[in-house]
C-alpha positions as CSV (number, residue, x, y, z in Angstrom):
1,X,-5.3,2.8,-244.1
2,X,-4.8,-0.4,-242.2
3,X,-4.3,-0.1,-238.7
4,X,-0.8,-2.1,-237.1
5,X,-1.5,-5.1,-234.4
6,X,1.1,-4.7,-231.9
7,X,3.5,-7.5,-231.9
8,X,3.7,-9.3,-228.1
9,X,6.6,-10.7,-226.6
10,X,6.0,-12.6,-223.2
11,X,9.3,-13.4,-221.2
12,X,9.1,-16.1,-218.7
13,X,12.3,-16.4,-216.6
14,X,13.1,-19.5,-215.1
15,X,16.1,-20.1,-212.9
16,X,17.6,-23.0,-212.3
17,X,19.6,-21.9,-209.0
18,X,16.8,-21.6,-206.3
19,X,18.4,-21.8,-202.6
20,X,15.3,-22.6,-200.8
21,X,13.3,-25.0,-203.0
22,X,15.7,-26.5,-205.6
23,X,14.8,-27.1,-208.7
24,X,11.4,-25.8,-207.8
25,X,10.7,-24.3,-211.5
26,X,10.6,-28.3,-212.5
27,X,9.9,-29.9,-209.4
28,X,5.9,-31.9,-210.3
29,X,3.1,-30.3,-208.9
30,X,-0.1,-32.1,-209.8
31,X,1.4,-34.1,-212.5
32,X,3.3,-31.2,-213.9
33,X,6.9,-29.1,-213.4
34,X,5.7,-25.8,-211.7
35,X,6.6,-23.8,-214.4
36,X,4.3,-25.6,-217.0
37,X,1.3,-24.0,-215.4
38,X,2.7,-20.7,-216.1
39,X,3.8,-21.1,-219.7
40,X,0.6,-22.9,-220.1
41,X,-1.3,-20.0,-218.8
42,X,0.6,-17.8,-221.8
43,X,0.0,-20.0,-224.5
44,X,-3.7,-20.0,-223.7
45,X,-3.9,-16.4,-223.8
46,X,-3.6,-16.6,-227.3
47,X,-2.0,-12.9,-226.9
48,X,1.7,-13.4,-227.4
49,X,3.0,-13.6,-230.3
50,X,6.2,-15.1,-229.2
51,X,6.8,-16.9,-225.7
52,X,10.2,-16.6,-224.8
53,X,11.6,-19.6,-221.8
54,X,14.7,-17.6,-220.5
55,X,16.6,-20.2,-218.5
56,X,20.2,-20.7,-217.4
57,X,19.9,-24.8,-217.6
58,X,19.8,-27.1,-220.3
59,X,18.4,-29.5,-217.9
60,X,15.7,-27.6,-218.0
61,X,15.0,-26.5,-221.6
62,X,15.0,-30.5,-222.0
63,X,12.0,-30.8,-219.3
64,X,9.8,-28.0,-220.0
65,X,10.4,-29.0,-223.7
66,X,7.8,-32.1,-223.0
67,X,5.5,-30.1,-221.9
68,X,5.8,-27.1,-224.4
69,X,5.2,-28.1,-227.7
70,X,3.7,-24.7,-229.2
71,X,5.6,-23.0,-231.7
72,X,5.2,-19.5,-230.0
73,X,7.9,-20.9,-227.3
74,X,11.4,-20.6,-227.7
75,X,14.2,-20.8,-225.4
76,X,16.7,-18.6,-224.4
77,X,19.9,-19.3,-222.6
78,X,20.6,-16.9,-220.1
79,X,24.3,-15.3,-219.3
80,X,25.7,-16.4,-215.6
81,X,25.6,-12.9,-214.7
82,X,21.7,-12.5,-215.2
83,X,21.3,-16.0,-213.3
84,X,23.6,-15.5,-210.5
85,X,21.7,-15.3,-207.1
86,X,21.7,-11.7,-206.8
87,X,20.8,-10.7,-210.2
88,X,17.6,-8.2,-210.8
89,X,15.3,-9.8,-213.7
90,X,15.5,-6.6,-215.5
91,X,19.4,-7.7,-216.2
92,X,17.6,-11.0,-218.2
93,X,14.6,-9.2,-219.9
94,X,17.4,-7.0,-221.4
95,X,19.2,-9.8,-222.6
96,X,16.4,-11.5,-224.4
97,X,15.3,-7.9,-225.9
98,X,18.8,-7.5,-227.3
99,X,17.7,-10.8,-229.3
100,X,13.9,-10.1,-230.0
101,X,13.5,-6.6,-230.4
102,X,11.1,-6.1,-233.1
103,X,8.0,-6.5,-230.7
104,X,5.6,-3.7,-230.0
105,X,4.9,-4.6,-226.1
106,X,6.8,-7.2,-223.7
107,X,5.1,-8.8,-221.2
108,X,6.8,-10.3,-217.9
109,X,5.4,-13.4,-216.7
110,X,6.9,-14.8,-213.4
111,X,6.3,-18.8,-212.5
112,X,6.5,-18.6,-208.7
């Protein structure tokens, strides 16, 4: 019998609202948006089968798009409520495993 390899999900959630440092999950950092490094780190792993960008903007689906061209990446739009200021990131990752829920194992990957 052939033994099943776990299917990976990574979630990367990237807000749009920061208070402090806005825009800092696009803002160039050594020729890059900051959140590249992140998503680039993932895609390198080579252990995900699917990367998911869960963002509120569509600004910023359009930016990291440039620098994402992998088909293991997709985006998802988050709702207001799991990108409001006071939100937990548990609220998001259960969004995005309502949509992709025939993984295995989910990885959270934070950019900052």
């Amino acid at each position: 019998m052939k033994k099943k390899i776990p299917k990976i999900l990574c979630i990367l959630p990237i807000r749009s609202g920061s208070k402090e440092v806005k825009n800092k999950n696009i803002l160039n950092f050594r020729g890059n948006p900051l959140s590249f490094y992140a998503i680039s780190a993932a895609i390198k792993s080579k252990i995900f089968d699917k990367i998911i960008i869960a963002t509120d903007s569509k600004k910023y689906v359009r930016i990291i798009k440039k620098f994402t061209k992998n088909q293991k990446v997709e985006f998802f739009i988050r709702s207001k409520k799991s990108a409001s200021d006071n939100a937990q990131t548990e609220l998001v990752v259960k969004e995005v495993l309502k949509k992709f829920n025939t993984f295995d194992n989910t990885f959270l990957m934070q950019v900052t």
